[in-house]
One Martini backbone bead per residue (centre of mass of N, CA, C, O) as a GRO file, in nm:
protein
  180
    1UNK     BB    1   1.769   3.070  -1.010
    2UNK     BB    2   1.614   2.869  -1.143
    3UNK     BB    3   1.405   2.625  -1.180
    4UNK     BB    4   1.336   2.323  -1.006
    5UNK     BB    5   1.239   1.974  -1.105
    6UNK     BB    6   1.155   1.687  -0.941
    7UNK     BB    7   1.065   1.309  -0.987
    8UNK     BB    8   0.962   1.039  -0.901
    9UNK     BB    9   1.062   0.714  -1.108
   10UNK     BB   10   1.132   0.505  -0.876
   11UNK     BB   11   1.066   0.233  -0.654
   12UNK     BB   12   1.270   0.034  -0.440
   13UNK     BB   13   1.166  -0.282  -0.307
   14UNK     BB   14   1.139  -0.506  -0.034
   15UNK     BB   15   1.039  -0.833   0.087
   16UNK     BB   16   0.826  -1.048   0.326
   17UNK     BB   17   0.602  -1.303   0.359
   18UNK     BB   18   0.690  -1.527   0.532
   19UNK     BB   19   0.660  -1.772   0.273
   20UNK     BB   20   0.655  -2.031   0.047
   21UNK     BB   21   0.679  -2.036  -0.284
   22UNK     BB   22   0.508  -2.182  -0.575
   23UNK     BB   23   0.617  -2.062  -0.878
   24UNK     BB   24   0.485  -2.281  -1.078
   25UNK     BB   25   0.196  -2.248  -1.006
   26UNK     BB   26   0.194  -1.978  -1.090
   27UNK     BB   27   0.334  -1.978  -1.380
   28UNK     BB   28   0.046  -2.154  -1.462
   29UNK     BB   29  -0.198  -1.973  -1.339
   30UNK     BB   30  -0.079  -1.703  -1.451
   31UNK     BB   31  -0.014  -1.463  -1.691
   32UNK     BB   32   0.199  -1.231  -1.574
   33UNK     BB   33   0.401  -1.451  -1.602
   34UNK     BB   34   0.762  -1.562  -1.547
   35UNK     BB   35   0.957  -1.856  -1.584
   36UNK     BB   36   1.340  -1.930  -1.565
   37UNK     BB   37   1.516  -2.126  -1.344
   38UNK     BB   38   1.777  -2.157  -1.545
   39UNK     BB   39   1.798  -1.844  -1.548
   40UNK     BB   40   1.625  -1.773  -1.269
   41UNK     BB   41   1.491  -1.801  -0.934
   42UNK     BB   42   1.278  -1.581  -1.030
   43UNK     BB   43   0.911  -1.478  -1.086
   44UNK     BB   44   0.782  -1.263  -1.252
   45UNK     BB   45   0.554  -0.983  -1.223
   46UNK     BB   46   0.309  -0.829  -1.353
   47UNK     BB   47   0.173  -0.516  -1.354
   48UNK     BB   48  -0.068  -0.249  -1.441
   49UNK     BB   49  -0.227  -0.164  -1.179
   50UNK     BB   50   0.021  -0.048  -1.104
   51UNK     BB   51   0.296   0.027  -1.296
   52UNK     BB   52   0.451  -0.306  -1.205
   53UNK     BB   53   0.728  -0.518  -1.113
   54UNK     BB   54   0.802  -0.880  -0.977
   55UNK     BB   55   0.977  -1.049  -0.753
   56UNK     BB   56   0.991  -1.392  -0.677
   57UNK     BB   57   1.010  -1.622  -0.418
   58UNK     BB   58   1.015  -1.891  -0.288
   59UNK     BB   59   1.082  -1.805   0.022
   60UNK     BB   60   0.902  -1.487  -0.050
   61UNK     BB   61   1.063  -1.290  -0.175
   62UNK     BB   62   1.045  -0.949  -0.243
   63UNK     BB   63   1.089  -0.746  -0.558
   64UNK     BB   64   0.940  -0.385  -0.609
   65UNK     BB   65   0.888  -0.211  -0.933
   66UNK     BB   66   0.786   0.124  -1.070
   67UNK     BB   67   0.692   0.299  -0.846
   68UNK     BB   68   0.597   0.641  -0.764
   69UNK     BB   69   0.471   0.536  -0.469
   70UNK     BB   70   0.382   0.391  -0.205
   71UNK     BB   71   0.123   0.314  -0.228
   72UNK     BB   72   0.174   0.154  -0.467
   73UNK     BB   73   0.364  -0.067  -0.345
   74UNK     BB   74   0.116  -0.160  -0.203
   75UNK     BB   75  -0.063  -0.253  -0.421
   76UNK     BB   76   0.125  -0.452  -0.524
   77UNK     BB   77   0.122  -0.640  -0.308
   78UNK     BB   78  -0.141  -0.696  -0.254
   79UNK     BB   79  -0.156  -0.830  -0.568
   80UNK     BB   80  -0.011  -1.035  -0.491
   81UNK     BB   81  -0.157  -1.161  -0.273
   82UNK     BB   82  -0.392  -1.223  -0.401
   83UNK     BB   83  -0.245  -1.395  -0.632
   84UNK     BB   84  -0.238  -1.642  -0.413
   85UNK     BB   85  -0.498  -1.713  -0.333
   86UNK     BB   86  -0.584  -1.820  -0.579
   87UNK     BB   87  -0.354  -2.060  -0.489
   88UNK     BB   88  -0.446  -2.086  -0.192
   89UNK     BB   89  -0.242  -1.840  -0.036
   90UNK     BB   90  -0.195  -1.735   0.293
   91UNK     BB   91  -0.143  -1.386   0.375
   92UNK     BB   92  -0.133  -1.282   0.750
   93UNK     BB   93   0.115  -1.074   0.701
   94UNK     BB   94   0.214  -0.842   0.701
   95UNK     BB   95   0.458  -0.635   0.484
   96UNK     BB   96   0.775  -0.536   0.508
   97UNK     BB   97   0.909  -0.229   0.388
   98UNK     BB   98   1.177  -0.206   0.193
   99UNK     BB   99   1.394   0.039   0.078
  100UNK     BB  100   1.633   0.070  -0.166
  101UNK     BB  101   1.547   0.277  -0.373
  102UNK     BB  102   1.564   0.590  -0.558
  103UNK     BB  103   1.432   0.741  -0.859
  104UNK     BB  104   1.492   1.070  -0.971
  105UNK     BB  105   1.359   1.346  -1.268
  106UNK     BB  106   1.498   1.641  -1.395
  107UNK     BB  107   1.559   1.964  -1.305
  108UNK     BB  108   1.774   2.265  -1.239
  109UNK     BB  109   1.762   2.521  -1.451
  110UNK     BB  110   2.080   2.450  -1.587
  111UNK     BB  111   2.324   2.514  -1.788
  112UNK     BB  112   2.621   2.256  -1.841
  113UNK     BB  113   2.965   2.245  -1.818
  114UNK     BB  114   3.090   1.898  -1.826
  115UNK     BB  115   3.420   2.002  -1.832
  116UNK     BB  116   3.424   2.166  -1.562
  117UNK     BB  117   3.300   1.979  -1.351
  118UNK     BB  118   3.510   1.745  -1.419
  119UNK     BB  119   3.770   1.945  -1.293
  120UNK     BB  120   3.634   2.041  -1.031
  121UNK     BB  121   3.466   1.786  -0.918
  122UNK     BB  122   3.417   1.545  -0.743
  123UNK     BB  123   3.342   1.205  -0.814
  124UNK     BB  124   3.354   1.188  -1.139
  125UNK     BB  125   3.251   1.066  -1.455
  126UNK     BB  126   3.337   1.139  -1.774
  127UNK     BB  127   3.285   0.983  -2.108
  128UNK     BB  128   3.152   1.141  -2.425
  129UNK     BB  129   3.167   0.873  -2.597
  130UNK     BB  130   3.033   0.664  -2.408
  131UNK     BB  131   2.852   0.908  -2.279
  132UNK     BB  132   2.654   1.233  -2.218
  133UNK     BB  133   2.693   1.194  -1.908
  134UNK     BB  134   2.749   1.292  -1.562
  135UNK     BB  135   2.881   1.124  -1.263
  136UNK     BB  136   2.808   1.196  -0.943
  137UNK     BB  137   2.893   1.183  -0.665
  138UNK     BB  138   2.753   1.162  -0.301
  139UNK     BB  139   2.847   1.032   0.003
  140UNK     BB  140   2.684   1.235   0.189
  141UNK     BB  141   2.418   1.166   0.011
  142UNK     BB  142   2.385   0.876  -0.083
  143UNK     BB  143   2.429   0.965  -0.407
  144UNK     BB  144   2.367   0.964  -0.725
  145UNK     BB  145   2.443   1.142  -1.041
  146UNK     BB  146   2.314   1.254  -1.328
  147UNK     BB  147   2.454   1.504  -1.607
  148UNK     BB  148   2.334   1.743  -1.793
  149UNK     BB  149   2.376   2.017  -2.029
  150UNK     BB  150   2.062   2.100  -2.003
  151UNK     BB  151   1.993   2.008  -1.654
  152UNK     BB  152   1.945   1.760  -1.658
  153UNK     BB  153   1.862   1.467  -1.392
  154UNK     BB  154   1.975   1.204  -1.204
  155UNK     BB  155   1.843   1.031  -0.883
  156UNK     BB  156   2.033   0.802  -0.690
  157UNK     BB  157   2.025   0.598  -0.362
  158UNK     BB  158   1.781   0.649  -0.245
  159UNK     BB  159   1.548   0.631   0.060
  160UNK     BB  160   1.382   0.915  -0.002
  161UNK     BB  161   1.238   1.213  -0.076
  162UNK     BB  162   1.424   1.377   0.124
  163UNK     BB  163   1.666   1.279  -0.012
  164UNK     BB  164   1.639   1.393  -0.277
  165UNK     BB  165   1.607   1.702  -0.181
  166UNK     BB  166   1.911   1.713  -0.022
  167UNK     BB  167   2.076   1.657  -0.252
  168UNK     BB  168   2.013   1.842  -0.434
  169UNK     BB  169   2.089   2.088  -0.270
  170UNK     BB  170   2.398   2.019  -0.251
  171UNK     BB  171   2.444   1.991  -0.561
  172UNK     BB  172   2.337   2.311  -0.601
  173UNK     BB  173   2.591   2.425  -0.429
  174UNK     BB  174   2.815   2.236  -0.620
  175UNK     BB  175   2.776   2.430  -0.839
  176UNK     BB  176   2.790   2.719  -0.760
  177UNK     BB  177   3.104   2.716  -0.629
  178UNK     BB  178   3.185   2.625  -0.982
  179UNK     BB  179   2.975   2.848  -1.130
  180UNK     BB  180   3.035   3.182  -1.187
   0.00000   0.00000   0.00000
């Protein structure tokens, strides 16, 4: 079996600030931000470094994106906690974060024929016409993965690091039983 290696590139994490936060005022006052209410009601907020955007809701609540390990989402939020202080807004309390999603890719060392995956395992659904990975549910290890011809996988649904290396090995069990 080749070397597999996979990598987090996005988790995605919910929480609440437990204040109601002024988003118009946010959106006047801070320039990394979009607001527009008439088609969504919340705040988009990018932060630079770490590489995240974030939602923020008039209730408190915040759903950010794109950071590559836990560490950076908590300074994504802190520096959002920041940036409420700018206008006023002491956030005084934890923000108790959970984990909604985790998206991790990279490669398996071996290659699909996802022709035989698509008739040999459950859970699949291919149509090369319209996308050109074989997608893969694994309900018991709540993972979907993308499954391309040269190796390379994309692993969503998982909610910890742990979780993604648990499904890739179950992944990596139903290729060997199928791929004699």
């Amino acid at each position: 079996m080749a070397k597999r290696d996979i990598q987090v590139v996005n988790i995605v994490v919910s929480t609440s600030l437990e204040h109601d936060i002024p988003l118009e005022k946010m959106a006047a006052t801070l320039s990394n931000t979009e607001y527009n209410p008439e088609q969504f009601p919340g705040l988009v907020i990018r932060i630079k470094d770490p590489k995240t955007s974030a939602l923020i809701f008039s209730s408190g609540k915040i759903v950010c994106t794109g950071a590559r390990t836990m560490d950076n989402v908590r300074l994504s939020i802190k520096k959002i906690i920041k940036s409420l202080e700018k206008i006023g807004i002491k956030i005084t309390i934890e923000p108790e974060i959970k984990i909604q999603n985790i998206v991790a890719s990279g490669t398996i060392g071996m290659d699909l024929n996802l022709n035989v995956l698509a008739m040999k395992l459950e859970n699949t659904e291919y149509e090369p016409e319209q996308f050109p990975g074989l997608v893969y549910k694994l309900p018991a290890a709540k993972a979907t993965f993308l499954l391309f011809s040269n190796g390379k996988v994309v692993c969503t649904g998982t909610k910890s690091e742990t979780a993604v290396n648990e499904a890739l090995d179950i992944l990596v069990e139903n290729l060997k039983k199928v791929v004699k």
